[in-house]
BAMAR-910509 format. One record per residue: residue in three letters; x, y, z of N, C-alpha, C in turn. Coordinates in nm, 2 decimals, always signed. Layout:
<pts>
Ala;X;Y;Z;X;Y;Z;X;Y;Z
...
</pts>
This chain:
<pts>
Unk;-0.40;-1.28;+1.78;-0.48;-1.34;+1.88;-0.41;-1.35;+2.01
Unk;-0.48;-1.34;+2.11;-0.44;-1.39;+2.24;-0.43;-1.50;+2.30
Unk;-0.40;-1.60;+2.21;-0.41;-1.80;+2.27;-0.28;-1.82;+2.36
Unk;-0.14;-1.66;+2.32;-0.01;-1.74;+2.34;+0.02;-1.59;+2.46
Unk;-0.04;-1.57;+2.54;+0.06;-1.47;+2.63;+0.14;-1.46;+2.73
Unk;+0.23;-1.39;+2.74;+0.29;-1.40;+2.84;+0.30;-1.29;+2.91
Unk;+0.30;-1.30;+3.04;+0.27;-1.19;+3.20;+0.36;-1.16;+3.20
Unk;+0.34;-0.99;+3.29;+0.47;-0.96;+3.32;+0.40;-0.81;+3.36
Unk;+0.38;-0.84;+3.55;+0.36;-0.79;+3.61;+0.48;-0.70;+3.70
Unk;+0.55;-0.72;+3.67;+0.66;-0.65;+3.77;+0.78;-0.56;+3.73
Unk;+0.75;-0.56;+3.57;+0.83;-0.44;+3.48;+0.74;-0.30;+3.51
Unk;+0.83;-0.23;+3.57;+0.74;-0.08;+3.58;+0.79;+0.05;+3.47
Unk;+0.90;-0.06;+3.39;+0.89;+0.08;+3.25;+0.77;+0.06;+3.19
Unk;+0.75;+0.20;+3.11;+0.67;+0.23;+3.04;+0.67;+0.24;+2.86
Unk;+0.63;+0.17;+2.76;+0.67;+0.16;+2.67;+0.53;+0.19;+2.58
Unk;+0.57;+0.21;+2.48;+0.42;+0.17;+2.38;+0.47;+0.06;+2.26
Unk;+0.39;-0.02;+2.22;+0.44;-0.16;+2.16;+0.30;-0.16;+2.04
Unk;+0.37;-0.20;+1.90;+0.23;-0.19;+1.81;+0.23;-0.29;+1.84
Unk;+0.10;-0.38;+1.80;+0.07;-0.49;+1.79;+0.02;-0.54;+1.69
Unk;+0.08;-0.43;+1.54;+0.05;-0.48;+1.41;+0.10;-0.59;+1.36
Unk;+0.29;-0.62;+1.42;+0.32;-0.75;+1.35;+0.35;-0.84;+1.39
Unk;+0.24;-0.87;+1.47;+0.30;-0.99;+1.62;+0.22;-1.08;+1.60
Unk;+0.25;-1.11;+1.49;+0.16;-1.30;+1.40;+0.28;-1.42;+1.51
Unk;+0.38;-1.45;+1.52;+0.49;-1.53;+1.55;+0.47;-1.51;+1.71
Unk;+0.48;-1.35;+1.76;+0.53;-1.40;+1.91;+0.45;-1.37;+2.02
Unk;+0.45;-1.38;+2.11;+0.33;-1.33;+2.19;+0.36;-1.19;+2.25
Unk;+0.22;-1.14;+2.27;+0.17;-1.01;+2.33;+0.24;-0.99;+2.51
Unk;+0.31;-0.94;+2.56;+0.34;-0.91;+2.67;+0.25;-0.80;+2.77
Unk;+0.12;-0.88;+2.86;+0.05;-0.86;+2.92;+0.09;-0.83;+3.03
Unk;+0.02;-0.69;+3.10;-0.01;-0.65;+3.25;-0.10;-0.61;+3.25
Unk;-0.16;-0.62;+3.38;-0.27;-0.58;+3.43;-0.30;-0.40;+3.43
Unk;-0.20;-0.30;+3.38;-0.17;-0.18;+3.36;-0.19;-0.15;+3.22
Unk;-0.20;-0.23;+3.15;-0.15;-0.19;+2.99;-0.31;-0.12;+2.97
Unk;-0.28;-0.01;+2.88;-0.37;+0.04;+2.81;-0.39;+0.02;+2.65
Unk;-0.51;-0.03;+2.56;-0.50;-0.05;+2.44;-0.55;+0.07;+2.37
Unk;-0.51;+0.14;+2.29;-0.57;+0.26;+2.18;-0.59;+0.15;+2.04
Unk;-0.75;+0.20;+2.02;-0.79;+0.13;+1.86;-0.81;+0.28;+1.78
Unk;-0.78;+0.22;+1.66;-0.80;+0.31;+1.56;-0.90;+0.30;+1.46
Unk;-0.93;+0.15;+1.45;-0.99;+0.13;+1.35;-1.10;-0.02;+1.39
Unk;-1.18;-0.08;+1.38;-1.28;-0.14;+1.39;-1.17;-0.29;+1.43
Unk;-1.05;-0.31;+1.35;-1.01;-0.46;+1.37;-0.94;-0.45;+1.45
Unk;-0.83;-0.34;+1.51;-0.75;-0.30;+1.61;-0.86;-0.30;+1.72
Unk;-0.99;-0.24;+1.78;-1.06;-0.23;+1.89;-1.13;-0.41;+1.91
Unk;-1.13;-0.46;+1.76;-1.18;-0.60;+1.80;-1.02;-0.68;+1.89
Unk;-0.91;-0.62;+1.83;-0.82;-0.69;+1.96;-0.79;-0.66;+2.06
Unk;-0.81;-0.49;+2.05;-0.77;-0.45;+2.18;-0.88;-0.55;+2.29
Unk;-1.01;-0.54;+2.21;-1.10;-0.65;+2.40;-1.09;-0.74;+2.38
Unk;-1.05;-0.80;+2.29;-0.97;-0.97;+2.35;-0.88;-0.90;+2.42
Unk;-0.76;-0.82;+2.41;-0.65;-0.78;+2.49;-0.73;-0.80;+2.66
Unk;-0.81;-0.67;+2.67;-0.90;-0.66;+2.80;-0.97;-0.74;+2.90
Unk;-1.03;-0.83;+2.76;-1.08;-0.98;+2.82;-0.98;-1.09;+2.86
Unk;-0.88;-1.06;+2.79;-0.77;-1.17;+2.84;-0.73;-1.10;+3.02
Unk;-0.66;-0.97;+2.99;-0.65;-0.92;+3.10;-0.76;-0.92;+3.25
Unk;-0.90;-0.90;+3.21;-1.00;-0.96;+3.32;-0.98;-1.09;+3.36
Unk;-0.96;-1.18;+3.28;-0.94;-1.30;+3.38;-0.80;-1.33;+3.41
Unk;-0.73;-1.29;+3.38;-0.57;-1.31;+3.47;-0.55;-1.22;+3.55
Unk;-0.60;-1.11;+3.55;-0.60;-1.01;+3.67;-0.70;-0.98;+3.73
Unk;-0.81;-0.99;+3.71;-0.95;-0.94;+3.76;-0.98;-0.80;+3.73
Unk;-0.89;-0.77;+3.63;-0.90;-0.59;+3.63;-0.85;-0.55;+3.49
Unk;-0.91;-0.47;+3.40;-0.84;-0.40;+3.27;-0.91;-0.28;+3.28
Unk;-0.79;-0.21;+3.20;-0.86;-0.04;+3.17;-0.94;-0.05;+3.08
Unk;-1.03;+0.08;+3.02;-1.06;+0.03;+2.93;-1.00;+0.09;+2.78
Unk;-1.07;+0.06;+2.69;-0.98;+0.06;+2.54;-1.03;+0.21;+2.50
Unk;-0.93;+0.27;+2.46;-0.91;+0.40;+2.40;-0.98;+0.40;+2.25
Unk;-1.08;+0.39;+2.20;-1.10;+0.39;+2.07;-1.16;+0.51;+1.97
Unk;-1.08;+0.57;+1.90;-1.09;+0.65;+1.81;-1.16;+0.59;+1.69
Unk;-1.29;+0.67;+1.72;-1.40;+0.63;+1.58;-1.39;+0.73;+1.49
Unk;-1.35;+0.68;+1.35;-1.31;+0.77;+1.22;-1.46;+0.76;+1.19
Unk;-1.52;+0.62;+1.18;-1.62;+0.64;+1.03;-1.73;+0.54;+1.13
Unk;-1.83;+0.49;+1.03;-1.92;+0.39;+1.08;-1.86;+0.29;+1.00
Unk;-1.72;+0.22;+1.08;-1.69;+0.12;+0.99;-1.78;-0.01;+0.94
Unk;-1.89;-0.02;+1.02;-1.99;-0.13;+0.97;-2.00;-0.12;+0.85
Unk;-2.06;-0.02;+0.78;-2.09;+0.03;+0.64;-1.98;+0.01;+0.52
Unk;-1.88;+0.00;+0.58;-1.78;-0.04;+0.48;-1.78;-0.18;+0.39
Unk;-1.87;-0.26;+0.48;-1.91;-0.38;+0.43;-2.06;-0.42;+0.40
Unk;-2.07;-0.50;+0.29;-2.20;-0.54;+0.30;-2.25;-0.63;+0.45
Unk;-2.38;-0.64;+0.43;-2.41;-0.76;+0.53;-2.35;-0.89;+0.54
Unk;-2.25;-0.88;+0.63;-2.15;-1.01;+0.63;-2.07;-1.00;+0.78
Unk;-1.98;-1.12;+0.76;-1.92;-1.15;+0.90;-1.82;-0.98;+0.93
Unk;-1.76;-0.92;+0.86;-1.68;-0.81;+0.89;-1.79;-0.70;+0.92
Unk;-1.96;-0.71;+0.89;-2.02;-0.63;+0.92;-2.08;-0.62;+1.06
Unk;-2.08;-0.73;+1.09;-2.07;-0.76;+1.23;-2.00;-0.74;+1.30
Unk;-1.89;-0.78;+1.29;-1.78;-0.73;+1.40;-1.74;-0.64;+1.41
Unk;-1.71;-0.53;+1.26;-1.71;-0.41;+1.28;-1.85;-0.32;+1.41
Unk;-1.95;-0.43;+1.40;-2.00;-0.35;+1.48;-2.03;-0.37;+1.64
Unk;-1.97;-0.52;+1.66;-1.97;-0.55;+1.81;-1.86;-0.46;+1.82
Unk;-1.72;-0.42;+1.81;-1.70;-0.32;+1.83;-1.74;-0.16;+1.90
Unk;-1.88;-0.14;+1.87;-1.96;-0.06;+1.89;-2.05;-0.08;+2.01
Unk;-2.05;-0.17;+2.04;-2.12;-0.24;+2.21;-2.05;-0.26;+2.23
Unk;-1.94;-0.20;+2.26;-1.82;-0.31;+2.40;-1.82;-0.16;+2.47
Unk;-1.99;-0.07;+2.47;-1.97;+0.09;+2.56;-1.88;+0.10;+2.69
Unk;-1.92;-0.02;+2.74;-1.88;+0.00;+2.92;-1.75;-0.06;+2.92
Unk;-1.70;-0.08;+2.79;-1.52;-0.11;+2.81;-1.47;+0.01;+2.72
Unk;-1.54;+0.08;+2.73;-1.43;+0.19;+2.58;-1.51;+0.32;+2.62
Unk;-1.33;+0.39;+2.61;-1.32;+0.52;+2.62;-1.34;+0.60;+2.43
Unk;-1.45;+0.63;+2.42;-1.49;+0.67;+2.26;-1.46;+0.83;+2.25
Unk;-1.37;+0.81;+2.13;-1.32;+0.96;+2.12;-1.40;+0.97;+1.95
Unk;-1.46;+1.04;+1.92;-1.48;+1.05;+1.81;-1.48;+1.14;+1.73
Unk;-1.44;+1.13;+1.56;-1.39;+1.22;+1.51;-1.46;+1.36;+1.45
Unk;-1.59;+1.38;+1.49;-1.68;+1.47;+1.45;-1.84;+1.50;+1.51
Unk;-1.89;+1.62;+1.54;-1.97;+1.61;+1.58;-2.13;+1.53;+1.54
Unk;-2.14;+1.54;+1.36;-2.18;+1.45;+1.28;-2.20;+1.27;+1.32
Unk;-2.08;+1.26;+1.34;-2.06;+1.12;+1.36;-2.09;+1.07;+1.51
Unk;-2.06;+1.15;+1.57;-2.07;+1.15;+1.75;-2.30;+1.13;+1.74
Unk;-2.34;+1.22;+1.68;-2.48;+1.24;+1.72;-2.50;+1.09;+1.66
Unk;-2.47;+1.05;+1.52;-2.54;+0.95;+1.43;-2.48;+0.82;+1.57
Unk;-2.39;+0.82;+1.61;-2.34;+0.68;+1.68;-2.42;+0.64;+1.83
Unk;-2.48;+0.79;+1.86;-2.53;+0.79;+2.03;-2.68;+0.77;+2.01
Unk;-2.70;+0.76;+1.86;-2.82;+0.71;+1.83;-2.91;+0.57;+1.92
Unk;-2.75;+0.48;+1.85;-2.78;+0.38;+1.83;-2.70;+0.25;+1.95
Unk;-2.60;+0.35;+1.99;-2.49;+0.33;+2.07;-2.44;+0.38;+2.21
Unk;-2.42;+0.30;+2.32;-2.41;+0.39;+2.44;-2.26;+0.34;+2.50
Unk;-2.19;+0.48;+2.51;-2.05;+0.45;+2.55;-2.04;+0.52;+2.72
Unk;-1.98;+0.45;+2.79;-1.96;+0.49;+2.92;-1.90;+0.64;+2.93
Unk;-1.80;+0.65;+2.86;-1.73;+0.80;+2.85;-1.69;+0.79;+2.62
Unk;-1.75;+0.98;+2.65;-1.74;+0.93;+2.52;-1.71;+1.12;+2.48
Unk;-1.59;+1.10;+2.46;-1.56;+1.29;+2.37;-1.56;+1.32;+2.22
Unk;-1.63;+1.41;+2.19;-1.63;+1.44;+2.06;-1.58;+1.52;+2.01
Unk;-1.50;+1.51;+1.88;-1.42;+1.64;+1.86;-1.49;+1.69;+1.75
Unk;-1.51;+1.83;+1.75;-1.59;+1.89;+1.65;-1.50;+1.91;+1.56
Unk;-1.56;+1.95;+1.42;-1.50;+1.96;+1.27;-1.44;+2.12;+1.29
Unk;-1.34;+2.14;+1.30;-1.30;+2.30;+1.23;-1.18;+2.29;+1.14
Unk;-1.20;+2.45;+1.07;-1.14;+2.47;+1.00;-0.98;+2.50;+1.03
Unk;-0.88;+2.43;+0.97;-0.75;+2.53;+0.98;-0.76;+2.70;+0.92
Unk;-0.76;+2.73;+0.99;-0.75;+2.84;+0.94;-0.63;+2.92;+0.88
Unk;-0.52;+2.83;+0.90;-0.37;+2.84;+0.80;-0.40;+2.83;+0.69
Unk;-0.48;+2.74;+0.63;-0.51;+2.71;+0.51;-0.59;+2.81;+0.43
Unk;-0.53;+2.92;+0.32;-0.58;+2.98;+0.26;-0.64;+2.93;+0.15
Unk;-0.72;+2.94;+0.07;-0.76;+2.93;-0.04;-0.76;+3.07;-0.13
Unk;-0.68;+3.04;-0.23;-0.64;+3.15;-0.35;-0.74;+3.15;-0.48
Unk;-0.80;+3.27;-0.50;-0.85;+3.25;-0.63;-0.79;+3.24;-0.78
Unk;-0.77;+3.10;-0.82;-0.75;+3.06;-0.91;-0.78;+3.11;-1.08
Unk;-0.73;+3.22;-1.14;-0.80;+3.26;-1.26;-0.80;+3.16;-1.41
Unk;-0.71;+3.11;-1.38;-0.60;+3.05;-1.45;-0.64;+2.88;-1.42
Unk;-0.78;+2.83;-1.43;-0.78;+2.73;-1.41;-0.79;+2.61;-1.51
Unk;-0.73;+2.47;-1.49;-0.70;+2.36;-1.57;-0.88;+2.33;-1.57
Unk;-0.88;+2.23;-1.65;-1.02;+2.13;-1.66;-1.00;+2.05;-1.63
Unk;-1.00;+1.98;-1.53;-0.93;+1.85;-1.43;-1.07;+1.81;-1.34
Unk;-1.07;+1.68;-1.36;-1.16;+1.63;-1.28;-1.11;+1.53;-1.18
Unk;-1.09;+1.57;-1.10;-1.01;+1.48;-0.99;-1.10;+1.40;-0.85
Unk;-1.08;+1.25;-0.90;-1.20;+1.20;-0.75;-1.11;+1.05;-0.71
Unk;-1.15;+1.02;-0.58;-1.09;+0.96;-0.51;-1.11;+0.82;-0.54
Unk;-1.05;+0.71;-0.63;-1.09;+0.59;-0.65;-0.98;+0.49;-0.61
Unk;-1.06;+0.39;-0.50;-1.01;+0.25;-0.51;-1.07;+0.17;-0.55
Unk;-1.05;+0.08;-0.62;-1.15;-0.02;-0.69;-1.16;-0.14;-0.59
Unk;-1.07;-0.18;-0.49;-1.07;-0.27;-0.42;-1.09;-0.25;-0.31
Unk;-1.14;-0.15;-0.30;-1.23;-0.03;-0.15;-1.42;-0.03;-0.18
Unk;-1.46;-0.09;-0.15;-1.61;-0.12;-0.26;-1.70;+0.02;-0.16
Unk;-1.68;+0.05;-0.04;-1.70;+0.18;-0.02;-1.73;+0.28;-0.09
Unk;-1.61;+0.32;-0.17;-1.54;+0.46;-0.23;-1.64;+0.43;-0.35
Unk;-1.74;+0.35;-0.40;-1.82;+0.35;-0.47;-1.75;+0.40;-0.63
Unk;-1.64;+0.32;-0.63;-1.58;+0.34;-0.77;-1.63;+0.31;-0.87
Unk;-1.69;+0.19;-0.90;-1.78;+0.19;-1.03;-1.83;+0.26;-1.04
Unk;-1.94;+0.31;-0.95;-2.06;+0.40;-0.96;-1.96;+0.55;-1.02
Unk;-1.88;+0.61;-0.95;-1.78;+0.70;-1.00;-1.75;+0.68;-1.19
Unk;-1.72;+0.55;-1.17;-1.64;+0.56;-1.38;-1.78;+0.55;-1.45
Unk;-1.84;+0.47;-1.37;-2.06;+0.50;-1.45;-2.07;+0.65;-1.51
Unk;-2.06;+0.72;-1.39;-2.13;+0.86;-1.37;-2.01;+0.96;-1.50
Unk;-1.89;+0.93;-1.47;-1.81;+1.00;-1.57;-1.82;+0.93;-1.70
Unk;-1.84;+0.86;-1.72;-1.89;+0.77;-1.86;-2.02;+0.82;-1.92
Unk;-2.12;+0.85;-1.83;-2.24;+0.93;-1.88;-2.26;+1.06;-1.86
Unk;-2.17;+1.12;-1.84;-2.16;+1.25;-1.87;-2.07;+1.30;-1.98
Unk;-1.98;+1.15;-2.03;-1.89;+1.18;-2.14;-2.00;+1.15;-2.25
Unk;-2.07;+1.02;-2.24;-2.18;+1.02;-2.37;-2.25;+1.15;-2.36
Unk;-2.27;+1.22;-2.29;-2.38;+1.35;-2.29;-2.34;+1.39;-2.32
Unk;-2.21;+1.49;-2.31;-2.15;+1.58;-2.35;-2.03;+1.57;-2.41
Unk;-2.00;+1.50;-2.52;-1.88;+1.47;-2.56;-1.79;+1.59;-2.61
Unk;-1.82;+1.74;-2.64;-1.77;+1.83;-2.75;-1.73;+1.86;-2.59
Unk;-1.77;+1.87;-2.49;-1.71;+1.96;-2.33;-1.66;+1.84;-2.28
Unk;-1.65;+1.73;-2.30;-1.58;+1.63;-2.22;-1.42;+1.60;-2.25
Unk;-1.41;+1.65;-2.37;-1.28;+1.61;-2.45;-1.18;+1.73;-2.41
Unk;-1.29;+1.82;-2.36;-1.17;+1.94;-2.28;-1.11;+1.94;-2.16
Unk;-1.20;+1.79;-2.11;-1.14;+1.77;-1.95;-1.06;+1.64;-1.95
Unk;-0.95;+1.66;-1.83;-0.85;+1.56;-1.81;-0.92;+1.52;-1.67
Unk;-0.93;+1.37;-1.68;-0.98;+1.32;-1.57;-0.89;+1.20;-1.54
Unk;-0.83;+1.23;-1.39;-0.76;+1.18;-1.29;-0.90;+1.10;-1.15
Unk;-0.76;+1.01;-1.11;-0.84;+0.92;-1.02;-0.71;+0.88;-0.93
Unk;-0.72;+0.94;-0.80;-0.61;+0.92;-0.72;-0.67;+0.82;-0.64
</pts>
């Protein structure tokens, strides 16, 4: 939070400072500083950062925020689903960079950002893919159980009833969950 800051308008180095572990000491505010968010709780501080900065200086830039996902949706209807999405109206304070063309269309739906660049999806094209003749029976999917997103029950459901279905082909597969 911003309850404890302290100014410091007349240092003209230039530094970058996280502001992940700064529970104890205060934030060192200028009227210069630029905030980059990454994620939905980071952009909720960076505008407190901005709003603090508008009224001790009359002036902030505005917040750099890199949109991965529709972090709203990561929660049910609740207090984190809201803020994840005021985040999303603070247009005329945020510079929106976002990470796909996909996600750029679904957000300008609903959402209007003052300046807003999209990066489209491509492929590396370093990345070969080899045809595999020689392949394992591995079933590999992405689970966090304390990520309610990643829809993990529904995941051990779905492999659970496909193991009752097919038990003589199920017993051939090793199933991993990273």
């Amino acid at each position: 939070k911003f309850n404890s800051l302290s100014v410091h308008d007349t240092n003209p180095r230039h530094e970058i400072v996280a502001a992940v572990e700064r529970n104890s000491e205060p934030l060192p505010l200028r009227p210069s500083d630029i905030f980059i968010a990454t994620a939905w709780w980071t952009a909720h501080l960076a505008f407190e950062a901005i709003d603090a900065q508008k009224m001790l200086f009359r002036k902030a830039n505005k917040v750099i925020y890199l949109i991965q996902d529709f972090e709203p949706n990561f929660y049910g209807w609740s207090t984190k689903w809201a803020l994840a999405e005021n985040t999303l109206k603070r247009g005329n304070d945020t510079i929106a960079i976002i990470n796909s063309g996909e996600l750029c269309n679904f957000l300008l739906k609903d959402y209007v950002f003052e300046h807003v660049y999209c990066l489209p999806y491509t492929r590396n094209e370093k990345i070969n893919f080899v045809k595999n003749v020689d392949r394992q029976k591995i079933i590999l999917f992405y689970g966090r159980p304390f990520a309610t997103r990643n829809l993990f029950e529904l995941a051990v459901d779905g492999i659970s009833l496909w193991q009752q279905r097919n038990p003589t082909l199920a017993r051939e597969w090793q199933i991993i969950s990273v």
